[in-house]
C-alpha positions as CSV (number, residue, x, y, z in Angstrom):
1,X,16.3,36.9,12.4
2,X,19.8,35.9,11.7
3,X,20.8,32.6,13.1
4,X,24.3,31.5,14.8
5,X,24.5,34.7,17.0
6,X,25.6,35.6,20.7
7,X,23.1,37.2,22.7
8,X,23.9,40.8,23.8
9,X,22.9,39.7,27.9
10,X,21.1,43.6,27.9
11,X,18.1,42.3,25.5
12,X,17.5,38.9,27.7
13,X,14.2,38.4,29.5
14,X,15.0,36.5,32.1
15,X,11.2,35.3,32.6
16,X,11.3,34.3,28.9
17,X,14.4,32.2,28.9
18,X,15.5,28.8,30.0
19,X,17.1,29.2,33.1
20,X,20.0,31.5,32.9
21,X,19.3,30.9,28.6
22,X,21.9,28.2,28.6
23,X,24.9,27.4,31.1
24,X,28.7,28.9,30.7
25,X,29.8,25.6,29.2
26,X,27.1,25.5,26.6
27,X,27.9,29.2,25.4
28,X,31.5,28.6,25.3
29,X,30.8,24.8,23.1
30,X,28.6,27.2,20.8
31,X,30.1,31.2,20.7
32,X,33.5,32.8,20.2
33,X,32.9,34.6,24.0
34,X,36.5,35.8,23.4
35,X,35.6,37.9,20.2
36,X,32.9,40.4,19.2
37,X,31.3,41.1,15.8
38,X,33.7,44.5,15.8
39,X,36.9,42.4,16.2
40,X,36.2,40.7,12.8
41,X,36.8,43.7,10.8
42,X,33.0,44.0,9.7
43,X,32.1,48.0,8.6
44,X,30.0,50.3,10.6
45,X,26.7,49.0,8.4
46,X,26.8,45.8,8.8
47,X,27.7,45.9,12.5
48,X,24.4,48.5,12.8
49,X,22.4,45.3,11.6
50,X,24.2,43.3,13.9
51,X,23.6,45.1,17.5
52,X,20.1,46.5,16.6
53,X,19.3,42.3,16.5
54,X,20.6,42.2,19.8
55,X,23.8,39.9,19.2
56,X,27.2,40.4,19.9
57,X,29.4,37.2,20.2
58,X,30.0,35.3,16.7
59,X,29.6,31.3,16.6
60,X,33.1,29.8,16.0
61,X,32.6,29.1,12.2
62,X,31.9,32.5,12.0
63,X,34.7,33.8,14.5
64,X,37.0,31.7,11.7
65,X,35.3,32.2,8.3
66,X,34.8,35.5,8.1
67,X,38.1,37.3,8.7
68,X,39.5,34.9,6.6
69,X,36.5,35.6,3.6
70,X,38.1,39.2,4.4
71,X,41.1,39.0,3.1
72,X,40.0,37.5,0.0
73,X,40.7,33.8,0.8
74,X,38.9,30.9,-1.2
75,X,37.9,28.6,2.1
76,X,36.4,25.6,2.5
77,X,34.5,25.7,5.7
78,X,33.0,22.8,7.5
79,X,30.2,23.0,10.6
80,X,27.0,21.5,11.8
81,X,24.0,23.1,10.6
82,X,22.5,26.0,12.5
83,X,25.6,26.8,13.5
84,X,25.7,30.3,11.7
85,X,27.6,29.2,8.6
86,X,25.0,31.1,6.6
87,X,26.0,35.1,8.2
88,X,29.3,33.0,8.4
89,X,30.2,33.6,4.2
90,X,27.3,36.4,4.1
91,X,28.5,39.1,6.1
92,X,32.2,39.4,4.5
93,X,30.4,38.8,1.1
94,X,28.2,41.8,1.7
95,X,31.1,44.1,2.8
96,X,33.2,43.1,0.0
97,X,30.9,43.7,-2.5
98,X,29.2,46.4,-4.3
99,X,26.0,47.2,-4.4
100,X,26.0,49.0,-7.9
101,X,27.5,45.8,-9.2
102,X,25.0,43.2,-10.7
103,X,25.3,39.9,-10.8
104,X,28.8,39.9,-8.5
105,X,27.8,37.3,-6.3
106,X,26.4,33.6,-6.9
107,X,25.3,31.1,-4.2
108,X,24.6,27.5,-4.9
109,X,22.3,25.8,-2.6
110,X,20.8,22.1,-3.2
111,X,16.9,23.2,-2.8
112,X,14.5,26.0,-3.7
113,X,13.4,25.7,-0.2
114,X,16.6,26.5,1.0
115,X,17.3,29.4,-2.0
116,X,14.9,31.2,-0.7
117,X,15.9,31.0,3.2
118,X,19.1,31.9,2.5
119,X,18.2,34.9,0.1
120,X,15.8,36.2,3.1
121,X,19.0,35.7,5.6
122,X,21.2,37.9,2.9
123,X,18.6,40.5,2.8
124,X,18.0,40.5,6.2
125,X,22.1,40.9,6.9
126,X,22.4,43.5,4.8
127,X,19.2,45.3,5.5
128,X,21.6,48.5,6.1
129,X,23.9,48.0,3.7
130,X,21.4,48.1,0.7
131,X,23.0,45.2,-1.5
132,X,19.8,43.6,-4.0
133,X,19.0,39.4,-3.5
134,X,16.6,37.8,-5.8
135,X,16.3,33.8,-5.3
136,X,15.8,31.5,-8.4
137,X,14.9,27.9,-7.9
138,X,12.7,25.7,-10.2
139,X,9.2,25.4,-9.1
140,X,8.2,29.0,-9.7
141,X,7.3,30.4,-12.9
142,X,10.5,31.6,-14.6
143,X,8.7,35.0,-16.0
144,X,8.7,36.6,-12.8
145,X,12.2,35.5,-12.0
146,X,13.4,37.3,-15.4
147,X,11.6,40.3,-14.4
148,X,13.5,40.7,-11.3
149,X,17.1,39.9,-12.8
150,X,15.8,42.3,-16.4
151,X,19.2,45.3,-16.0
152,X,16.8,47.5,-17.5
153,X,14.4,47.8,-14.4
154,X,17.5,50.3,-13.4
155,X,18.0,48.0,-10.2
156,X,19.1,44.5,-10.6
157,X,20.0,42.6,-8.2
158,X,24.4,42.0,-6.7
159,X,23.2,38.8,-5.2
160,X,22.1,35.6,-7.0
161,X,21.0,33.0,-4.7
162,X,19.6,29.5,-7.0
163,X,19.5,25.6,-7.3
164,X,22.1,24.8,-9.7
165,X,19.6,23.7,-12.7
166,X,17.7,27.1,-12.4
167,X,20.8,28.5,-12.7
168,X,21.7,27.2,-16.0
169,X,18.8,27.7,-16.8
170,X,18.7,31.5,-17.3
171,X,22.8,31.8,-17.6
172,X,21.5,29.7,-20.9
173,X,19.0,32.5,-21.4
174,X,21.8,35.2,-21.2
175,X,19.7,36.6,-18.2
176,X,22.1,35.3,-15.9
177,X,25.5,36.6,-17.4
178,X,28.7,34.7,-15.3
179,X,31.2,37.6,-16.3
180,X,30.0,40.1,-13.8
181,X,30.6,36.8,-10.8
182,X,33.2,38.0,-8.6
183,X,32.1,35.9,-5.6
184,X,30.8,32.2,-5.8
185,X,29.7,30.3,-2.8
186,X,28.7,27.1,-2.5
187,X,25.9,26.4,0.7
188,X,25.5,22.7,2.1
189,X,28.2,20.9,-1.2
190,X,27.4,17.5,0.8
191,X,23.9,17.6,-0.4
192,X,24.3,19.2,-3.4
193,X,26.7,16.0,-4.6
194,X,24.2,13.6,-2.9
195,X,21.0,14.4,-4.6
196,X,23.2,14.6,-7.9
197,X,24.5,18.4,-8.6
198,X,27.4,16.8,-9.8
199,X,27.6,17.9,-12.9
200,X,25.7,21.1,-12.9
201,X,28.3,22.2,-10.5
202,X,31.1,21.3,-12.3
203,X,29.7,23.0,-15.5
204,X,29.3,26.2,-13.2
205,X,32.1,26.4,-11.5
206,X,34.0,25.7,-14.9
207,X,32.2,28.7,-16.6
208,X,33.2,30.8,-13.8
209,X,37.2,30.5,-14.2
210,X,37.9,34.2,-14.8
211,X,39.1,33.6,-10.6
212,X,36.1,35.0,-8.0
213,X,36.7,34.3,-4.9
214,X,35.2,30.9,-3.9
215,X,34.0,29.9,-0.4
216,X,32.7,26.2,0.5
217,X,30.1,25.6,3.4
218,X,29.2,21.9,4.1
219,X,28.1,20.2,7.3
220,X,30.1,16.8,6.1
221,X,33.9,17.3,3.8
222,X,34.1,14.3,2.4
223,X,37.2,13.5,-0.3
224,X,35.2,14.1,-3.3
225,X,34.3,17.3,-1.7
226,X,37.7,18.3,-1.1
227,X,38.9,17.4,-4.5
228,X,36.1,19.2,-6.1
229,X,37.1,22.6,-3.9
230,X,40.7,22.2,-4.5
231,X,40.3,22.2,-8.3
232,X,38.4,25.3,-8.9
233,X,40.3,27.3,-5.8
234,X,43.4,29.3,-5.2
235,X,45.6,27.7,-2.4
236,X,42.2,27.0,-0.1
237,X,41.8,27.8,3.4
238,X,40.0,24.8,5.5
239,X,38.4,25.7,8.1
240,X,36.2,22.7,10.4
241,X,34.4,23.9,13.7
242,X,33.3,21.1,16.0
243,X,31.1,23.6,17.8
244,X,27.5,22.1,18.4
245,X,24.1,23.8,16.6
246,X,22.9,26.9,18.2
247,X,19.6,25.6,17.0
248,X,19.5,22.3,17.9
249,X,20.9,23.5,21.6
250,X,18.2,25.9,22.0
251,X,15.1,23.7,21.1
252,X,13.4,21.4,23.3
253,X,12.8,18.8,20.8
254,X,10.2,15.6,20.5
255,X,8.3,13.2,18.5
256,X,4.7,12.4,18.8
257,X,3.8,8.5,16.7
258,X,0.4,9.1,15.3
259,X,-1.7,7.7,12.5
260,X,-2.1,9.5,9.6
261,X,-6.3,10.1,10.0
262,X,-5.1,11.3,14.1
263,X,-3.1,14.2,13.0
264,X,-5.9,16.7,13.6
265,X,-7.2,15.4,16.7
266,X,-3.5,15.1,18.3
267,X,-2.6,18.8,17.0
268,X,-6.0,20.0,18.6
269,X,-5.0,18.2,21.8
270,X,-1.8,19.5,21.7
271,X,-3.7,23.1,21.2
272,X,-5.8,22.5,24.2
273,X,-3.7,21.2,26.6
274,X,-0.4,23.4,26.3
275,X,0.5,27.2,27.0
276,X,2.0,28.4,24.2
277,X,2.9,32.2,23.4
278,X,2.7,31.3,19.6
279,X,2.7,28.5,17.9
280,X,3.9,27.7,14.2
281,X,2.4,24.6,12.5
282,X,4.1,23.8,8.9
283,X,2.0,21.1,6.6
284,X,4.0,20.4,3.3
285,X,1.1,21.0,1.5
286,X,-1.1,24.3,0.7
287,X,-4.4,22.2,0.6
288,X,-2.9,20.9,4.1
289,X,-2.9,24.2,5.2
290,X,-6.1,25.0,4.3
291,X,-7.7,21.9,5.6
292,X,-6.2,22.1,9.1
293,X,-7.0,25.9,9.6
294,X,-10.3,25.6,8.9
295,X,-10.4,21.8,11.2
296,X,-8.9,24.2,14.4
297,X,-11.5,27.3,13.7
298,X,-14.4,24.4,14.0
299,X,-12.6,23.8,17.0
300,X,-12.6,27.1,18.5
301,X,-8.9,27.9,18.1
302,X,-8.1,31.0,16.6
303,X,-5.8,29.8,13.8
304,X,-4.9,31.2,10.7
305,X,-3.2,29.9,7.4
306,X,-0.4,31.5,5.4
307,X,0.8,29.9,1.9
308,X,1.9,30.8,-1.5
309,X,-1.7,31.2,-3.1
310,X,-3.2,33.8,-1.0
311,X,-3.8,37.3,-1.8
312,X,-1.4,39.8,-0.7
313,X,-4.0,41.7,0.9
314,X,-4.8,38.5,3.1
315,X,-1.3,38.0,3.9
316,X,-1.0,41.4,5.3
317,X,-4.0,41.0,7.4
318,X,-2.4,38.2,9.4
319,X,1.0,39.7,9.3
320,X,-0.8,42.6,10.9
321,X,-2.1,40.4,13.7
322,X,1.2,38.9,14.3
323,X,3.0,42.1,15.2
324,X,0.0,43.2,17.5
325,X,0.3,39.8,19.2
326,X,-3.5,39.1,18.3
327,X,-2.7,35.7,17.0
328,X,-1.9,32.6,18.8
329,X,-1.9,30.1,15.9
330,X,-0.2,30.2,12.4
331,X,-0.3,27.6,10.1
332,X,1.8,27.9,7.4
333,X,4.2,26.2,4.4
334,X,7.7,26.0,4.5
335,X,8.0,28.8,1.5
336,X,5.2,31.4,2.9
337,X,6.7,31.3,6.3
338,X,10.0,32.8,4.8
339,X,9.5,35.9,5.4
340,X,8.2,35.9,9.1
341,X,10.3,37.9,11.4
342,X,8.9,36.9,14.9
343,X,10.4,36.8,18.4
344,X,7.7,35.4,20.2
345,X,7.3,31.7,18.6
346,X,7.0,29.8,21.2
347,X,6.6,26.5,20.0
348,X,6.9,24.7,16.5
349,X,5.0,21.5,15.3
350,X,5.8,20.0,12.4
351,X,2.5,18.8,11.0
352,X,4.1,17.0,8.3
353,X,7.4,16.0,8.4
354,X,10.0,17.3,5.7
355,X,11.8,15.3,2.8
356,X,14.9,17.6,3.5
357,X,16.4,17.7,6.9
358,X,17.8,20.7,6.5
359,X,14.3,22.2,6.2
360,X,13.5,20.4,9.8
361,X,16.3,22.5,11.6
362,X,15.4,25.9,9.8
363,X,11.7,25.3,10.7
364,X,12.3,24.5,14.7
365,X,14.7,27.5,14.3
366,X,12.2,29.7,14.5
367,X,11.4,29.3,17.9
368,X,14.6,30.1,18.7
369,X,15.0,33.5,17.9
370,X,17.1,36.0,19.9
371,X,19.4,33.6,22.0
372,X,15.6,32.4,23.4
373,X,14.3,29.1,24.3
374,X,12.2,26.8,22.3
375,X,9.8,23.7,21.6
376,X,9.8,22.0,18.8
377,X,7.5,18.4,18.7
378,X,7.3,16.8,15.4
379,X,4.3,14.1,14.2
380,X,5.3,10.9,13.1
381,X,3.6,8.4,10.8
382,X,4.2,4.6,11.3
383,X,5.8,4.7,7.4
384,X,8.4,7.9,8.3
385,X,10.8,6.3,10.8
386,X,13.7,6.7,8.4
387,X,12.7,10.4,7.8
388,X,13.3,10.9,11.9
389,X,16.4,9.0,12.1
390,X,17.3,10.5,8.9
391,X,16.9,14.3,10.7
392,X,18.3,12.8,13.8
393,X,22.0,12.0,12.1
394,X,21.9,15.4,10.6
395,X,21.4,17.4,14.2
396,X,23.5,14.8,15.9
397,X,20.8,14.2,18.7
398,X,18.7,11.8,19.8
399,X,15.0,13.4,19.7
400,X,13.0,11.6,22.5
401,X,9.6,10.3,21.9
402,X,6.3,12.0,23.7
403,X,3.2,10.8,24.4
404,X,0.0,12.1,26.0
405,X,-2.2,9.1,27.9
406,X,-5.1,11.2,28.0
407,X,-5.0,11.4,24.4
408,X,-8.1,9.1,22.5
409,X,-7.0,8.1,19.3
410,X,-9.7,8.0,16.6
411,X,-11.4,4.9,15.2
412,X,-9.4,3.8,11.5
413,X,-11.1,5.7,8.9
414,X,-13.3,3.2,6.3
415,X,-11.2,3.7,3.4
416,X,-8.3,2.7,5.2
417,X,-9.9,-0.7,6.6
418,X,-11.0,-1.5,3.1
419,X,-7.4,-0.5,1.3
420,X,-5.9,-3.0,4.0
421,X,-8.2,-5.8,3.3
422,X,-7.4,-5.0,-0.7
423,X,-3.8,-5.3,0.1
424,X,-4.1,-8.5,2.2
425,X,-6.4,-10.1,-0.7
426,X,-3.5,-9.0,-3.3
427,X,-0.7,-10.6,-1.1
428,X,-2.8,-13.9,-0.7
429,X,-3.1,-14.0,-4.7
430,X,0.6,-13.8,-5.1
431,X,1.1,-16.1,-2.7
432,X,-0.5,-18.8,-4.2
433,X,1.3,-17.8,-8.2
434,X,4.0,-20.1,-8.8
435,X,6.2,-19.6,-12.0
436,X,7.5,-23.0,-14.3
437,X,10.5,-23.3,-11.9
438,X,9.2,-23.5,-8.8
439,X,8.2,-27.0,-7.6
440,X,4.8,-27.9,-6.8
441,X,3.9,-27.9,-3.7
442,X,4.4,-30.5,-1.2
443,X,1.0,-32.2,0.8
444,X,1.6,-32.8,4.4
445,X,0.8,-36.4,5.1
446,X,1.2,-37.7,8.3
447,X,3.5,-40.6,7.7
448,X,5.9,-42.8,9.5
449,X,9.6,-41.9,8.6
450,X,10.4,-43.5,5.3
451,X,14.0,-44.3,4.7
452,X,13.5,-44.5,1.0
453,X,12.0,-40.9,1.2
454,X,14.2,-38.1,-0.6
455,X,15.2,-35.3,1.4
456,X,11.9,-32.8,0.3
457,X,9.9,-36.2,2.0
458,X,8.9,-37.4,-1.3
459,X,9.1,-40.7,-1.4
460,X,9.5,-42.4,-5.3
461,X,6.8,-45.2,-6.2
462,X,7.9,-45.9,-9.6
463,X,10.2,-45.1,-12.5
464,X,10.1,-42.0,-13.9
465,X,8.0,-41.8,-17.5
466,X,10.7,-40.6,-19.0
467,X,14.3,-41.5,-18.5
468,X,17.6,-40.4,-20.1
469,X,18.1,-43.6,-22.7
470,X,21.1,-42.6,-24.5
471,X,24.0,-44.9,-25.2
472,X,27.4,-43.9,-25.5
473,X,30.0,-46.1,-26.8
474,X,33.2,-46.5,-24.4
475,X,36.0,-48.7,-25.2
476,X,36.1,-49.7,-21.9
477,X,34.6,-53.0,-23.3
478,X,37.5,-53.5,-25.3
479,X,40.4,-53.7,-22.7
């Protein structure tokens, strides 16, 4: 589903949603209310896409960005995340394009994660207008990437969506020609720069100086940014919405503290005590995946897993299940969940927390789909405080902590006891190391104060064994 998008009020379900969804104000601070998808010039295709979804109102980036992505601009455009900025440079890109055209299109984005959502939101977009994505990102064998950008499969792909060293990559290759690039867009700059894409962008975006039409999405425009955009566009349009995140608006959000070793136990407890429609778990991990499915069906929860190493065939099954509503459970990995086109998520738990905040709001998106209500609750580790805070400046809200009283915690795993004594043995050790420098250390006698005493409390019983004996020769003697 396509995120950042007003709610055609026909489609509600007013026994599904949070009161009356969200309150006037709230729609205003997030939608264009004064503007439909058909104002902005969009052709009949893309618009087809659009109201079959159910939407009808654009967010305000997208209210801004996209008539001015129309007329050819180059725009840097600045909004929170989940605030639509993604349809907000893809719909104008797929209506300016053409299909027939490989390679027209480029869009940087800082992770593979991240490739490969926005590649899924360009296909899904332009589901009626038949425009080609392939995603490349490091991390995946680079065979079946080539295969998919080969010309002489008779159909490659318009639209290149990659991480920036991929990128090189098989540009360096000549599978990845920049020639054909009419259109280069650049998703989420501020992290690209921060995690160190310096360079590959500028090498990029220098190779690409025949002129396409360059858009800039960020959540933060800081100088550097600017400068950046200003010297590889054409008289830039800027473009900053202060609306607030349609996702983070829409989720009922929380934090559990856990243990590590608890994780299973709280998630079952979770399981057992709430009514949920369908709930999402992610785990960073495959093995993760694996682990806490088969933990849930020893539990007697009817939980499945969905990752990268399983068999098509498999994957079908439980994709089959999910559209007949036969499943109430889904475990899943951040990139095997890509695909999942689901209404009825009800809540999302995030197993393991993400590296990426940007990864944290695309996952609890998904149980906001349609203008619906959601639940997100995340588990937190004693060690991944700065991970939370670290998500909570990027969604500008302060995620409250939860707690169950009925809920037991386990007794600390073996392993664990003994790695803390190991740890406490190892500290004591260097405790007691000294190096040449440091002094030795001083015994604590109970002693009267001594005024001949030095200010450590030492107190001096006799000339040193050595002394300094050298003479100099003054002629002070002399006068």
């Amino acid at each position: 589903m396509v995120e950042g998008y007003g709610q055609n009020p026909a489609r509600a379900s007013p026994s599904r949603t949070r009161g009356a969804e969200t309150s006037t104000l709230t729609m205003q601070e997030i939608f264009d209310l004064t503007k439909t998808f058909a104002d902005l010039g969009l052709r009949d295709a893309l618009l087809e896409g659009i109201t079959k979804r159910g939407f009808r109102n654009p967010t305000h980036i997208q209210s801004s960005l996209i008539p001015a992505a129309l007329k050819g601009r180059d725009v840097l455009g600045q909004a929170k995340t989940g605030s639509g900025k993604t349809a907000a440079f893809g719909l104008p890109l797929l209506q300016l394009l053409n299909p027939e055209d490989a390679f027209s299109a480029l869009v940087l984005v800082p992770t593979r994660e991240l490739a490969v959502q926005v590649a899924e939101e360009l296909t899904d977009l332009g589901s009626f207008a038949n425009v080609g994505v392939v995603a490349v990102y490091g991390g995946q064998p680079i065979r079946k990437q080539m295969t998919k950008l080969d010309p002489s499969s008779g159909n490659p792909p318009a639209i290149i969506v990659g991480t920036p060293g991929r990128v090189m990559d098989l540009n360096e290759r000549r599978l990845l020609p920049y020639q054909h690039v009419r259109f280069a867009i650049l998703d989420e700059v501020d992290r690209m720069l921060d995690i160190g894409f310096r360079d590959d962008i500028k090498k990029i975006l220098t190779a690409l100086r025949k002129g396409p039409q360059t858009i800039f999405v960020s959540a933060t425009i800081s100088p550097e940014i600017e400068r950046l955009a200003r010297s590889y566009m054409k008289d830039p349009e800027k473009i900053v919405s202060v609306a607030k995140s349609l996702t983070v608006e829409r989720v009922s959000q929380s934090y559990l503290p856990v243990e590590p070793w608890d994780k299973r136990r709280l998630l079952l407890h979770l399981l057992s005590h709430e009514e949920a429609a369908l709930t999402l778990v992610f785990c960073r991990m495959k093995r993760t995946v694996d682990e806490v499915t088969e933990f849930l069906k020893e539990k007697k929860i009817d939980a499945f897993a969905m990752h990268g190493d399983m068999y098509q065939a498999k994957r079908d099954k439980v994709m089959e299940r999910l559209r007949e509503g036969n499943l109430k459970v889904l475990v899943a990995s951040d990139l095997a969940s890509r695909g999942l086109d689901v209404e009825d998520i009800s809540h999302v738990i995030n197993y393991d927390l993400p590296e990426d905040p940007e990864i944290y709001v695309h996952r609890i998106g998904r149980t906001a789909r349609a203008g619906r209500a959601g639940i997100a609750w995340s588990f937190v580790c004693p060690d991944q405080g700065q991970l939370l805070s670290n998500i909570e400046q990027l969604a500008n809200v302060e995620i409250p902590k939860k707690e169950y009283p009925d809920f037991v915690p386990g007794p600390i795993p073996r392993a664990v006891l003994e790695r803390r004594e190991a740890d406490a043995k190892r500290k004591d050790e260097l405790a007691v190391q000294r190096n040449r420098f440091q002094p030795p250390p001083i015994e604590e006698v109970t002693r009267k104060a001594d005024a001949n005493a030095f200010p450590d409390g030492m107190v001096p019983v006799a000339m040193p064994d050595k002394r300094m004996g050298g003479r100099i020769r003054t002629t002070r003697g002399g006068r």
